[in-house]
N, C-alpha and C positions, 0 to 999 in steps of 0.2 A: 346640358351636355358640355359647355365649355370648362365645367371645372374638371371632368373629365378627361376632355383634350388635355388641358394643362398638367396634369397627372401620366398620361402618358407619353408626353415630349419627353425627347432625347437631345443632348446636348454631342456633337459630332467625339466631344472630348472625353465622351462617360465613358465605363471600362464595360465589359460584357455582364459584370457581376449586377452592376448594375440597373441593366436593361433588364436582365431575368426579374431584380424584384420591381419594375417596375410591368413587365407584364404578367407577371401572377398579381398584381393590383386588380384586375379586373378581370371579368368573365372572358375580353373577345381574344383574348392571348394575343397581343400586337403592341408594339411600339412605335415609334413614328419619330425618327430623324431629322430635328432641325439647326440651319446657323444660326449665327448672332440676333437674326434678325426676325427669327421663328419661320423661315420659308423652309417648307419642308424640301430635304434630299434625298431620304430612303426610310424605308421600312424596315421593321424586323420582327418576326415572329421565336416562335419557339421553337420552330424547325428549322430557321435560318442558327440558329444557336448551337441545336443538338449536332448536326451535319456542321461545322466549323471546329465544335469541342470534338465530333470523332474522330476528326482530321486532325488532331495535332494541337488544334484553338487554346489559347491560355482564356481564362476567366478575370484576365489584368486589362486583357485585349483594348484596344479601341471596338467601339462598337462599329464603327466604317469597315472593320475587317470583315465583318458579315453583312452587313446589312442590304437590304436586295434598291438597288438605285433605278429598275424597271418596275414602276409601281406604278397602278391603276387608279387615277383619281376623277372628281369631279370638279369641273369651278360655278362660278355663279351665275353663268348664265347656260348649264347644262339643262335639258331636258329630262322631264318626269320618262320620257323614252329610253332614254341613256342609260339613266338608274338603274330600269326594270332589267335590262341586259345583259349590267354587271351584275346583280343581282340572279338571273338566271343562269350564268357562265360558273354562280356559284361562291361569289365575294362575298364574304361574311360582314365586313368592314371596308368602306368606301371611304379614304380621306375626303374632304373637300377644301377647296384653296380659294384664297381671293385671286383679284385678279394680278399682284405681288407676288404669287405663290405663296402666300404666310397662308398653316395649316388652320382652320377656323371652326371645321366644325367635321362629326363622323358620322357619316350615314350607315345605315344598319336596315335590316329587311323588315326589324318592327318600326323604322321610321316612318310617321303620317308623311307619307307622300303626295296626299291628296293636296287641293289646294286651300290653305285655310280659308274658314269663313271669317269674312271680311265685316264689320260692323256695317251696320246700313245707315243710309240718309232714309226719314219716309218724311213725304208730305201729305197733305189731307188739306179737305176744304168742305164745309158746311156753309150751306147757305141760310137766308135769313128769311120768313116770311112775313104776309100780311092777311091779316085774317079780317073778313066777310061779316061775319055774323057769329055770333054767339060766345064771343070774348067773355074771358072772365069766371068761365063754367070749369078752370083747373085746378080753384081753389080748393082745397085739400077736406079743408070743414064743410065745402056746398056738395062738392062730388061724392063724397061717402055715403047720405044719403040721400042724392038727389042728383042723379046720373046727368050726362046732358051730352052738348053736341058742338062741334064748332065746325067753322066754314072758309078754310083759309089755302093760302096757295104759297109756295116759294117766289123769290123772287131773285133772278143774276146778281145777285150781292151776298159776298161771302166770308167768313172768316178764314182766315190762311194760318197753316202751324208746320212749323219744318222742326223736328225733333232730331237728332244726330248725336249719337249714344257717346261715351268719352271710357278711354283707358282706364282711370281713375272713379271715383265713387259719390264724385261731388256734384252738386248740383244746380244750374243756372237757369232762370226763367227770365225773358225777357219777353213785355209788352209792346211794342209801339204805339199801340192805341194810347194805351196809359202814362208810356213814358215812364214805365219801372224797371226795377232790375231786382232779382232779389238771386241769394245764392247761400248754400248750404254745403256745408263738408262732404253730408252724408244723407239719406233717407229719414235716419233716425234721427239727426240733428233737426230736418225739416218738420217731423210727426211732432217733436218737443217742444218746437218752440210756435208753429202751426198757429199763422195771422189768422184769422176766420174774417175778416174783411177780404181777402183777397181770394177770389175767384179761379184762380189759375193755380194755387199753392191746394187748394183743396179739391182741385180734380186728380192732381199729382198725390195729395195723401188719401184720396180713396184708391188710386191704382196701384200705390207700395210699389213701382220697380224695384228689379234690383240693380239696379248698375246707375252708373251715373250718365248725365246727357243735357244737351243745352238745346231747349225751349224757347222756340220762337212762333210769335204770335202776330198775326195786324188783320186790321179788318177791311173792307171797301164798305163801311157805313160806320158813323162817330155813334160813342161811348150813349144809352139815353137814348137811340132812337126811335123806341117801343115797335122793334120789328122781331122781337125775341133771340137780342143777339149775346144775351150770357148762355144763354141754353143752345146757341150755334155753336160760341167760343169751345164750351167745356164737350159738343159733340166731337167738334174738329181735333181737340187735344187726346181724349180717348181714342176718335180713330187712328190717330198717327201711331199710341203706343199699341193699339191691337193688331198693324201692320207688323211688332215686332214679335209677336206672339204665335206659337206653333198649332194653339188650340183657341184657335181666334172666337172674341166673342160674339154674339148673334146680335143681328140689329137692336132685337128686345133686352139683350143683354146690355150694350152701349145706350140706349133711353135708360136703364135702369142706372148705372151710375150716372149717367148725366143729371138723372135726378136725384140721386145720394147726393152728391158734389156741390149742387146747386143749391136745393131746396133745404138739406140736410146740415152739408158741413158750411157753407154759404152762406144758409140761411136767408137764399132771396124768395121773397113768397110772392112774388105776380110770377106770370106763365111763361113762357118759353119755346119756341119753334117746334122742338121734340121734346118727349115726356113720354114715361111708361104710361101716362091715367087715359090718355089720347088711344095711344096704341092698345088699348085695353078696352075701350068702350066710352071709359071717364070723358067726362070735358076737355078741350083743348081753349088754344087760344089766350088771351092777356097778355 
């Protein structure tokens, strides 16, 4: 909209002829009067024009000799209230001003007036377990044909992931646990060049976002301490991005990338706290 504004500004000094072609420039047939300094002083349409030229008005004119200096505006700290009223009284076009008066922007009835959506912070936390009995039955080769069962319980020890989307399209992961950082221009830059050591980079290229957002990760239990805490990590990081999602996926859904991520892009073959094969009948547990 602002190159619009600038299109329609009026200099106090412009002639009439002037003003005419600068509001046949666009649809809302208005002009908008400012000094030196761009604070706006008046308005002028195309019927402050016609009513001046049948009165006698030369088209050399100063545009001050018409222009209506009682004009309806808003500023920046108006109400979505406000709006709606000039807009019902029937204002096509609503300057708005800073608080300067310099003219900044035109409200208009197909303006979103609503209140934009805001990018979100999500947080998520998965915790870790300790399993009972029957460890070891989620190997991939044992469970296919030889079904089994494990015996295991959570425990107050968690992974933590604070995701927070970014303007831009780039993208940052940071560890604590690990003490890493890694960062990528883009999605695709990350898919290309795709560490397959790194556990947290391959939960990120099974989910493809699209946007960009900086990735934070720590745990309350160290890296190794066979309580299934990659298979916590890469839960807690899909839940965070599924908080940003309209068509959220199903618990069984988040085990099943956790085990793509994991087992797949990862490549770690002992087990993990959640698992599709668990939640299926399969073995759990390792």
């Amino acid at each position: 909209m602002n190159q619009l504004v600038n299109k329609l500004m009026l200099s106090k000094s412009d002639s009439i002829l002037t003003a005419i072609g600068s509001i046949e420039s666009s649809r809302f047939q208005i002009a908008f009067v400012v000094d030196g300094n761009k604070r706006l002083v008046g308005i002028v349409t195309n019927g402050d024009i016609r009513r001046f030229l049948l009165h006698g008005g030369e088209t050399d004119s100063s545009i001050t000799a018409c222009m209506n200096g009682n004009y309806r505006f808003i500023g920046p700290n108006s109400t979505r209230e406000e709006l709606l009223k000039l807009f019902d009284l029937g204002f096509g076009v609503i300057p708005k001003v800073d608080a300067d008066g310099k003219l900044i922007d035109l409200i208009t009835p197909d303006y979103a007036i609503s209140s934009p959506e805001a990018p979100i912070l999500t947080r998520s936390r998965a915790p870790v377990r300790v399993s009972f009995g029957g460890g070891g039955s989620d190997l991939t080769y044992l469970f296919v044909d030889n079904p089994g069962a494990v015996l295991s319980t959570t425990v107050a020890l968690y992974s933590h992931v604070t995701l927070i989307p970014r303007s831009d399209h780039s993208i940052h992961i940071h560890s604590e646990d690990l003490k890493t950082y890694r960062q990528y221009p883009s999605i695709l830059e990350l898919l290309e060049e795709f560490p397959k050591n790194d556990l947290l980079t391959s939960v990120v290229a099974v989910i493809k976002p699209g946007f960009g957002f900086d990735l934070y990760v720590r745990s309350d239990f160290p890296v190794g301490s066979g309580l299934g805490g990659s298979s916590c990590v890469a839960t807690a990081v899909i839940a965070a991005f599924n908080e940003m999602r309209q068509d959220k996926w199903t618990t069984y859904e988040i085990a099943e990338l956790a085990f793509h991520a994991e087992r797949v892009c990862f490549g770690r073959a002992e087990g993990g706290k959640i698992n599709m094969h668990r939640l299926s009948g399969g073995g759990g547990g390792g």
